[in-house]
BADREN-464159 format. One record per residue (C-alpha): residue number from 1; residue in three letters; y, z, x. Coordinates in nm, 4 decimals, padded with zeros to 6 digits. Layout:
! residues N
- NUM	ALA	Y	Z	X
...
! end
This chain:
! residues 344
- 1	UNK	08.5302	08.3683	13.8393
- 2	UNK	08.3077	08.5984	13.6986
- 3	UNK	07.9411	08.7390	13.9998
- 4	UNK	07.7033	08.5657	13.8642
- 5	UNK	07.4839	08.8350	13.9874
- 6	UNK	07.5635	09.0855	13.8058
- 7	UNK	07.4843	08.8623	13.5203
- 8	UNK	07.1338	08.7894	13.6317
- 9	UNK	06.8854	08.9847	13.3536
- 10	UNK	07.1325	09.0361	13.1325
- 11	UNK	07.0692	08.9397	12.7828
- 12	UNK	07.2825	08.8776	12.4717
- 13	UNK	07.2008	08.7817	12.1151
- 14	UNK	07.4782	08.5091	11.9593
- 15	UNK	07.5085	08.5199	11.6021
- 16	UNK	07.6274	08.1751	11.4859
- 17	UNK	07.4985	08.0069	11.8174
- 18	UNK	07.5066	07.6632	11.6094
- 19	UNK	07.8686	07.7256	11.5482
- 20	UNK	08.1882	07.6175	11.7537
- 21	UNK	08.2938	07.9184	11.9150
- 22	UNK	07.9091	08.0374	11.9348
- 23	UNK	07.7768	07.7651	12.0745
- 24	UNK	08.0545	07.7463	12.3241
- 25	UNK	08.0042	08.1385	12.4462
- 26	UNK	07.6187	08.0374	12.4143
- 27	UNK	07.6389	07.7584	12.6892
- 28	UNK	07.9114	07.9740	12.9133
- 29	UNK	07.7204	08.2616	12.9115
- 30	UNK	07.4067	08.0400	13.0335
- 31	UNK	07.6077	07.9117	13.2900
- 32	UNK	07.6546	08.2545	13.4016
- 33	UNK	07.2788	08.3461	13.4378
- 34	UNK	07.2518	08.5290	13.0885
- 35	UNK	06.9492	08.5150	12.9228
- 36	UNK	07.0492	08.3969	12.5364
- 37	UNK	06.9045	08.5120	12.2360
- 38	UNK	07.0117	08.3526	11.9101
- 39	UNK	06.9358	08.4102	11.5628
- 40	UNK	06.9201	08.1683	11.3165
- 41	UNK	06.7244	08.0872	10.9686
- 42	UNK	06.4264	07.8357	11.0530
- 43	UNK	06.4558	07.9159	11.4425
- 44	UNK	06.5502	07.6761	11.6611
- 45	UNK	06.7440	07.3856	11.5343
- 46	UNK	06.6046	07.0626	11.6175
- 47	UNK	06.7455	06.8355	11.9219
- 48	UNK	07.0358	06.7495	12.0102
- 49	UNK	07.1546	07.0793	11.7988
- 50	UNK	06.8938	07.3041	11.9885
- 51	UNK	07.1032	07.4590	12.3056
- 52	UNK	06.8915	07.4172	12.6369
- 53	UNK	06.7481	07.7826	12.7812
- 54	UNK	06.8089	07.9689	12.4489
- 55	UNK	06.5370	08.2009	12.3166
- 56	UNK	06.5720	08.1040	11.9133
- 57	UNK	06.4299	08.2927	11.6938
- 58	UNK	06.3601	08.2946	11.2937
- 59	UNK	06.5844	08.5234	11.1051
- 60	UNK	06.9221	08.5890	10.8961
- 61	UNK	07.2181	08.7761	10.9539
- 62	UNK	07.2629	08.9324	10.6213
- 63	UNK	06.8834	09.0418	10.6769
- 64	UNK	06.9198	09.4169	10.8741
- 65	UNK	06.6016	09.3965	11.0022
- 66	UNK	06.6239	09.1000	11.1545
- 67	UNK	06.9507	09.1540	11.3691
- 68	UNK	06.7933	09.5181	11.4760
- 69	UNK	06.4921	09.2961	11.5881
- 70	UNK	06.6897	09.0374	11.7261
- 71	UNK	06.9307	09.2386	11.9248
- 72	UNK	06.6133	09.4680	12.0916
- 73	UNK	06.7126	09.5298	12.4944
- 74	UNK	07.0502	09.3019	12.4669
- 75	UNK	07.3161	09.4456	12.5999
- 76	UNK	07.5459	09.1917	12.4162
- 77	UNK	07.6098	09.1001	12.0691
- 78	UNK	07.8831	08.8324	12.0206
- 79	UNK	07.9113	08.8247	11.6255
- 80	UNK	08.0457	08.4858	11.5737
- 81	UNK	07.8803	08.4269	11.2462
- 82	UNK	08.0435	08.3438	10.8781
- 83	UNK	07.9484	08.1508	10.6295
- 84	UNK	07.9243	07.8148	10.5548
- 85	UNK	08.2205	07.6504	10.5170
- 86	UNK	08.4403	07.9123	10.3025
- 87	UNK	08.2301	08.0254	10.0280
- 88	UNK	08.0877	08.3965	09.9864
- 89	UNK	08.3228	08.5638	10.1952
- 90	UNK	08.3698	08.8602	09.9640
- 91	UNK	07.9763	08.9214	09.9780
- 92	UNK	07.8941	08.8263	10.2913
- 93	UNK	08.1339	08.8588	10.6023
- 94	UNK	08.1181	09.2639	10.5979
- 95	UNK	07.7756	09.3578	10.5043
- 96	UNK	07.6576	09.0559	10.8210
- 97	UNK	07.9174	09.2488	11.0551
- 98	UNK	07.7669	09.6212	10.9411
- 99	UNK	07.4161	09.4469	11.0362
- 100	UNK	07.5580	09.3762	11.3926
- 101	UNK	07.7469	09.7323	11.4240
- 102	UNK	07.3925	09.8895	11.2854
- 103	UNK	07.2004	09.6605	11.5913
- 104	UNK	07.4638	09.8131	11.8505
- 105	UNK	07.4446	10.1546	11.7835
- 106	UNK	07.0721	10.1330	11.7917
- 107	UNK	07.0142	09.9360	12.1056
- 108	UNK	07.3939	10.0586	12.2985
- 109	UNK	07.5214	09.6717	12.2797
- 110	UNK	07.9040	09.5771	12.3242
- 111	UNK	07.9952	09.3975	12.0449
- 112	UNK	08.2133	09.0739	12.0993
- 113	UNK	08.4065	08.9208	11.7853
- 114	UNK	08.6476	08.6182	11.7798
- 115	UNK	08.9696	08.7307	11.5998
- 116	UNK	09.2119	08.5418	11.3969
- 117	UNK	09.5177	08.5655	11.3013
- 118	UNK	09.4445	08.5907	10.9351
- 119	UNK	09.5037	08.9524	11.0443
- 120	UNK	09.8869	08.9486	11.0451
- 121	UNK	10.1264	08.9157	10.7573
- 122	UNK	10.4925	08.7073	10.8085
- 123	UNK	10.6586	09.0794	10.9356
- 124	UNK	10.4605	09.0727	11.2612
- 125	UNK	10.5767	08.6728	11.3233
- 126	UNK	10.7036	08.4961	11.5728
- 127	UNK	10.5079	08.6801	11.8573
- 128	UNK	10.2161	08.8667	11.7712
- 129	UNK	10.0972	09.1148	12.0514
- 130	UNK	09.7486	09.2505	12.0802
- 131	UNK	09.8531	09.6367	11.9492
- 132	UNK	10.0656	09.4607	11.6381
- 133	UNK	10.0473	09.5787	11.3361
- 134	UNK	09.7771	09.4087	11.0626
- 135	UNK	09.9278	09.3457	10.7143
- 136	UNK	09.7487	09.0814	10.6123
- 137	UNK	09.8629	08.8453	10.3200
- 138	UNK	09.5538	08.6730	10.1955
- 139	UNK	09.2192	08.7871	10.1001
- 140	UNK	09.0666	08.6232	10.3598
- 141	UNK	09.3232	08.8263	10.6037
- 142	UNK	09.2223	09.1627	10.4197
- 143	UNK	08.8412	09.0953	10.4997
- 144	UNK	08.9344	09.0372	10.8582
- 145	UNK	09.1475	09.3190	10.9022
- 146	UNK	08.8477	09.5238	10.7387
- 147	UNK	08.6343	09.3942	10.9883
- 148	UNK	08.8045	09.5084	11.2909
- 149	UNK	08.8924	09.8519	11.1292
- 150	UNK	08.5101	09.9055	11.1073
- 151	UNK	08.4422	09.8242	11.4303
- 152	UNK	08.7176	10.0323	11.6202
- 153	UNK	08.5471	10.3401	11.3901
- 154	UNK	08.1806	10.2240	11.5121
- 155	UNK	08.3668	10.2040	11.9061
- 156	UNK	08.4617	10.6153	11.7939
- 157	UNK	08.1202	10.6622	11.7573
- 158	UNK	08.0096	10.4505	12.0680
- 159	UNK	07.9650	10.0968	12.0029
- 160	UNK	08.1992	09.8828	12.2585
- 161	UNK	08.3965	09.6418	12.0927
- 162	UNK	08.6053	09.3383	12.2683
- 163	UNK	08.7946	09.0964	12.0070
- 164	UNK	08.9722	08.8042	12.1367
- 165	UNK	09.2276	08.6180	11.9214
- 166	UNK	09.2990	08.2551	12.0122
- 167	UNK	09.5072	07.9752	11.8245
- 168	UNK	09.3458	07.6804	11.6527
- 169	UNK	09.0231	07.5871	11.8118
- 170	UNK	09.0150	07.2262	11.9613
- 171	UNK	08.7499	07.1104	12.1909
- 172	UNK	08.4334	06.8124	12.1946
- 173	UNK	08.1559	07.0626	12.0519
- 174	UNK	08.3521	07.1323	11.7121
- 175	UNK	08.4074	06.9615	11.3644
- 176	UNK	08.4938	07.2227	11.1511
- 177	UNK	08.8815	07.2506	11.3006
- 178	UNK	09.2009	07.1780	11.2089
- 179	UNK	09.2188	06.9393	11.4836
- 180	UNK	08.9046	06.7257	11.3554
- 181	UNK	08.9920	06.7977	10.9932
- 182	UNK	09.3256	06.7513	10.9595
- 183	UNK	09.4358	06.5624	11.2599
- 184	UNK	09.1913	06.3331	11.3134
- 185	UNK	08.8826	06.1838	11.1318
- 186	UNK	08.5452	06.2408	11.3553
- 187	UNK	08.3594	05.9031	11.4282
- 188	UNK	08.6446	05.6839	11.3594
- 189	UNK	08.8993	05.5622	11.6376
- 190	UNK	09.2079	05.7933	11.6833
- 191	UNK	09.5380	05.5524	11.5589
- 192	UNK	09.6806	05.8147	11.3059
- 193	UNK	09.7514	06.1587	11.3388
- 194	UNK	09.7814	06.3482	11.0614
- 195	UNK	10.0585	06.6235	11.1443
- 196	UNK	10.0416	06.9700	10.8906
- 197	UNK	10.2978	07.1903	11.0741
- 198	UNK	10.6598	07.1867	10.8736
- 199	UNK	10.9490	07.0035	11.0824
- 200	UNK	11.0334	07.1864	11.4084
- 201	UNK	10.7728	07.4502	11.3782
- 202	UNK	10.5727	07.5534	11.6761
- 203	UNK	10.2168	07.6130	11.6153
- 204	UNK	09.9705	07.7306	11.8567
- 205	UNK	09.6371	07.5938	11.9626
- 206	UNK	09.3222	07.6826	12.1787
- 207	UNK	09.0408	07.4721	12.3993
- 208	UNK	08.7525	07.5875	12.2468
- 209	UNK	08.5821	07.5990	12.6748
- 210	UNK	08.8644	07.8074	12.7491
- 211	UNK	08.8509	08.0761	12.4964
- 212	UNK	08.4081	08.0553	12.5727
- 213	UNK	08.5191	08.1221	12.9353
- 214	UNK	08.7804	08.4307	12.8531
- 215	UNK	08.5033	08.5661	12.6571
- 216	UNK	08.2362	08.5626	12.9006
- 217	UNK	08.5021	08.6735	13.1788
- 218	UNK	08.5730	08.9701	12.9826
- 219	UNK	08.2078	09.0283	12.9199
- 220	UNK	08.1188	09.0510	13.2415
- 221	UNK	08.4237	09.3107	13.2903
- 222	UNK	08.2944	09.5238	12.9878
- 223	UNK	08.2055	09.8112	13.2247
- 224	UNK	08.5457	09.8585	13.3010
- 225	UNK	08.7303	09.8062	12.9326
- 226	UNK	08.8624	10.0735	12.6681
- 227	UNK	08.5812	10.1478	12.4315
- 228	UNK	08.7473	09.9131	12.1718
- 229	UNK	08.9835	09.6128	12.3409
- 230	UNK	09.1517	09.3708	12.1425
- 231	UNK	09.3134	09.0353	12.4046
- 232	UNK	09.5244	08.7810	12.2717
- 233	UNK	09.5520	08.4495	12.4327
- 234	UNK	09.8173	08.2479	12.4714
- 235	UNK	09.6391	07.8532	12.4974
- 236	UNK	09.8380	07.5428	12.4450
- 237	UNK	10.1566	07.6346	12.2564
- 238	UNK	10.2909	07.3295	12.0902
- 239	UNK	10.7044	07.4571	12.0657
- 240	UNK	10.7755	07.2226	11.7482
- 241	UNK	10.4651	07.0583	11.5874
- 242	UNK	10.5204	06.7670	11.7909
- 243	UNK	10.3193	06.7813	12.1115
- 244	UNK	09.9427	06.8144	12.0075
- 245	UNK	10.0144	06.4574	11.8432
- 246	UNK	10.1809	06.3042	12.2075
- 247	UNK	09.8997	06.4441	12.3759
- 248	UNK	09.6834	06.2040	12.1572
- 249	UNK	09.8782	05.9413	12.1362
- 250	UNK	09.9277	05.9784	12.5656
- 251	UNK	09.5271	05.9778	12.5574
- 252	UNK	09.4820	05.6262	12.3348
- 253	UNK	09.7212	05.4510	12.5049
- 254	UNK	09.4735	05.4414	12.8054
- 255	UNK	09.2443	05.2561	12.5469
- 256	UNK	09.5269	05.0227	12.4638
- 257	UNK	09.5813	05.2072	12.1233
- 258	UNK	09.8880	05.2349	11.9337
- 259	UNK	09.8742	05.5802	11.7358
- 260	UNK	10.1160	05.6753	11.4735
- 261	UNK	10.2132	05.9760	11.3254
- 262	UNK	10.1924	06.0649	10.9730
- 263	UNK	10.2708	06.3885	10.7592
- 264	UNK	09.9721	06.5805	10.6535
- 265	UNK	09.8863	06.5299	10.2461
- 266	UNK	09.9536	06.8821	10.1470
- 267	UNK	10.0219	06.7529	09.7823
- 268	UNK	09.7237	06.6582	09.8173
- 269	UNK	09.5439	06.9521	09.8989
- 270	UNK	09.7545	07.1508	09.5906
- 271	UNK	09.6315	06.9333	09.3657
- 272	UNK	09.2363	06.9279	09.4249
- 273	UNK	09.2793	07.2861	09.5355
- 274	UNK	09.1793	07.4144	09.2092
- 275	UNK	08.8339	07.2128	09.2152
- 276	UNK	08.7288	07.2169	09.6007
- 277	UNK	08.7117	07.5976	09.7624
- 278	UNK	08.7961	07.4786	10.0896
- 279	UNK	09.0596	07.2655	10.0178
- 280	UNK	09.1846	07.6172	09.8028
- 281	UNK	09.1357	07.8616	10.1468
- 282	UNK	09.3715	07.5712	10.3743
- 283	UNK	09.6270	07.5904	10.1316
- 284	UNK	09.6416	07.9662	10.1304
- 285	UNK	09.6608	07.9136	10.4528
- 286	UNK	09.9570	07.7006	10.4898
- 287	UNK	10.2194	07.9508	10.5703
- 288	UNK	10.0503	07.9249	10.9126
- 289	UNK	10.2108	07.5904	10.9484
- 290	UNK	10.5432	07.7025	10.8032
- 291	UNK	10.6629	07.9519	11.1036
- 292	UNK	10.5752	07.9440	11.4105
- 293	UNK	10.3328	08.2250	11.5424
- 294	UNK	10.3025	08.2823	11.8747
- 295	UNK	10.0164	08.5148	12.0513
- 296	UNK	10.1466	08.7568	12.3551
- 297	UNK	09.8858	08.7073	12.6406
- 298	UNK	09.9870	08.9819	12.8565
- 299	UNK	09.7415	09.2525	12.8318
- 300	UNK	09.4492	08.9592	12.8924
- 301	UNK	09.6317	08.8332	13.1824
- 302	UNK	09.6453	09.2080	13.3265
- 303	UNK	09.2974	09.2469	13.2426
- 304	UNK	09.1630	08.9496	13.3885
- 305	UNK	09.4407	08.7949	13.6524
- 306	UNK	09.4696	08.4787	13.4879
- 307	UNK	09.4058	08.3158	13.1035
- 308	UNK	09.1420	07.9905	13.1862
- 309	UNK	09.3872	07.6708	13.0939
- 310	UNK	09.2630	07.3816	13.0664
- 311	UNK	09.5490	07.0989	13.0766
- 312	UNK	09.6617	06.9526	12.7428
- 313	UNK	09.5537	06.6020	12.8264
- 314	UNK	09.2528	06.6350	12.9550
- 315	UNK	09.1708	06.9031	12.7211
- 316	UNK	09.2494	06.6570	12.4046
- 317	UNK	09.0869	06.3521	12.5998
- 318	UNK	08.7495	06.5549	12.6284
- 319	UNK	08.7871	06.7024	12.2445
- 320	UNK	08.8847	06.3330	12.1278
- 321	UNK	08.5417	06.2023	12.3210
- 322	UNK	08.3392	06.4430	12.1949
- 323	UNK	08.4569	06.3671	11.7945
- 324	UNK	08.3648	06.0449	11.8348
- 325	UNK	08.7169	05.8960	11.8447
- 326	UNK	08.8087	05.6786	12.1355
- 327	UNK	08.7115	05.3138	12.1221
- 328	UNK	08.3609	05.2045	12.1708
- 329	UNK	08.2084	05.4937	12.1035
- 330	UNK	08.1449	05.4558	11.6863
- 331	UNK	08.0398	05.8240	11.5606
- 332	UNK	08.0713	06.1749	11.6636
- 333	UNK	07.8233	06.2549	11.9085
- 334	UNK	07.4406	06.4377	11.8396
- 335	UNK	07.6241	06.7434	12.0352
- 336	UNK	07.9407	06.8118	11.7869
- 337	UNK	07.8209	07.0659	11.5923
- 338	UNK	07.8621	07.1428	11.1977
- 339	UNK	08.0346	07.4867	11.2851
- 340	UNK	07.9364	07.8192	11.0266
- 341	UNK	08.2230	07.9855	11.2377
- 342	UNK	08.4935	07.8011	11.1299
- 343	UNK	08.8543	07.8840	11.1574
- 344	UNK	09.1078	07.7086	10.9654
! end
């Protein structure tokens, strides 16, 4: 647990507070007695979008003034912005993260980014440690790897920077996951599940409230990190594509629900691929689902004690609730949130 006191007066500005993994650091840090600053275009969003206790305020990412304004006497900046959905990376995702390095150095923030593992080419697999080597594959891997080359120069120069790289994001506050996506439909009762992974490969995943509460944990321990620390988590590792699906079919059975298990339509997705751009960025993405990669949690669990871990079960029970997809509760509720920080 992290003293709350120490948190008292603290302040942070969340970038892509609407967003899974920004939301989720957004309510944990409130928890925590931080006072939240989030910027997003047209201010607050309206209920049940608009996060209790949060001072919104009007403004863009890509704008520089705005973030310099935005981040004035915060002493965090978690940068979990990207655009919508996958279009304008190439224009967008480095000239938003030199706005938030330009906002630290003025105001001395510790920058906070959630990492992939876009990073990493097939050389690096099965077991990716948080010092491995970054050879990414894909363009969306280069502008990753980019992005945390420019922030360990800005930590050179005195701008604190803590990444932490999870597995794919599951929890109740999220649509825009593989889980919801590609496992599951949102809104609609859970009886098939939609497997991607190839046969027998492991695959890892991560409880959205878990990786919030690592973040804010390691926030709160910021006085005591290197000036640039990179933590890998090790969340819910699934050994051969099998057990994320048990979990939800364990889950539904309480509701008297028979689920059944079905391949994942990548034909599918090769052959609209050339018309739909997000439907073109899974598929480059695929070879995630073809080996197993694995994430080496030991320098976070000698940094903090422990990793939070929530159980499996309860973990998917919670997620499937949230989506929308046990019975006799038609529709994803107000809270899941239509994430701009997606990760496939």
């Amino acid at each position: 647990m992290t003293d709350r006191s120490q948190s008292q007066g603290s302040r942070a500005l969340v970038l892509g507070a609407t967003g899974g993994i920004g939301g989720e650091v957004t309510r944990q840090l409130l928890a925590e007695g931080w006072h939240v600053r989030a910027l997003r275009r047209g201010g607050a969003p309206r209920p049940p979008f608009s996060e209790p206790g949060v001072e919104w305020l009007d403004g863009d990412a890509m704008r520089t003034s705005d973030v310099l304004a935005a981040a004035r006497d915060c002493d965090v900046i978690v940068h979990a912005v990207n655009p919508p959905g996958y279009r304008h990376w190439d224009t967008q995702v480095l000239p938003m993260l030199d706005n938030t390095i330009a906002a630290a150095t003025m105001h001395h923030a510790t920058v906070v980014l959630p990492g992939t593992v876009y990073n990493y080419g097939p050389e690096t697999f099965p077991l990716l440690r948080h010092d491995s080597p970054q050879q990414p594959r894909t363009r969306k891997g280069r502008i990753r790897a980019t992005m945390e080359r420019r922030l360990l120069d800005a930590s050179r120069n005195g701008v604190q920077t803590i990444i932490v790289r999870a597995g794919d994001f599951f929890g109740p506050q999220t649509r825009n996951s593989w889980f919801a996506q590609g496992l599951v439909k949102p809104g609609q009762t859970a009886r098939i599940v939609r497997v991607p992974n190839a046969h027998g490969v492991g695959h890892q995943w991560s409880y959205l409230p878990d990786v919030g509460r690592t973040m804010v944990m390691l926030i709160a321990r910021r006085g005591t990190l290197d000036a640039f620390s990179n933590f890998h988590m090790a969340g819910h590792w699934d050994a051969d594509g099998t057990q994320m699906a048990a979990a939800i079919a364990r889950v539904m059975t309480k509701y008297n629900v028979d689920v059944k298990t079905r391949r994942f339509p990548w034909w599918l997705v090769r052959a609209a691929s050339p018309f739909v751009t997000t439907l073109h960025e899974l598929r480059e993405m695929r070879y995630l689902w073809q080996q197993p990669v694995r994430m080496d949690n030991t320098h976070l669990v000698e940094t903090l004690g422990h990793e939070p871990h929530t159980p499996l079960d309860l973990a998917v029970h919670a997620t499937l609730d949230g989506l929308g997809c046990l019975p006799g509760k038609p529709g994803a509720k107000g809270s899941v949130r239509a994430s701009a920080a997606e990760q496939a």
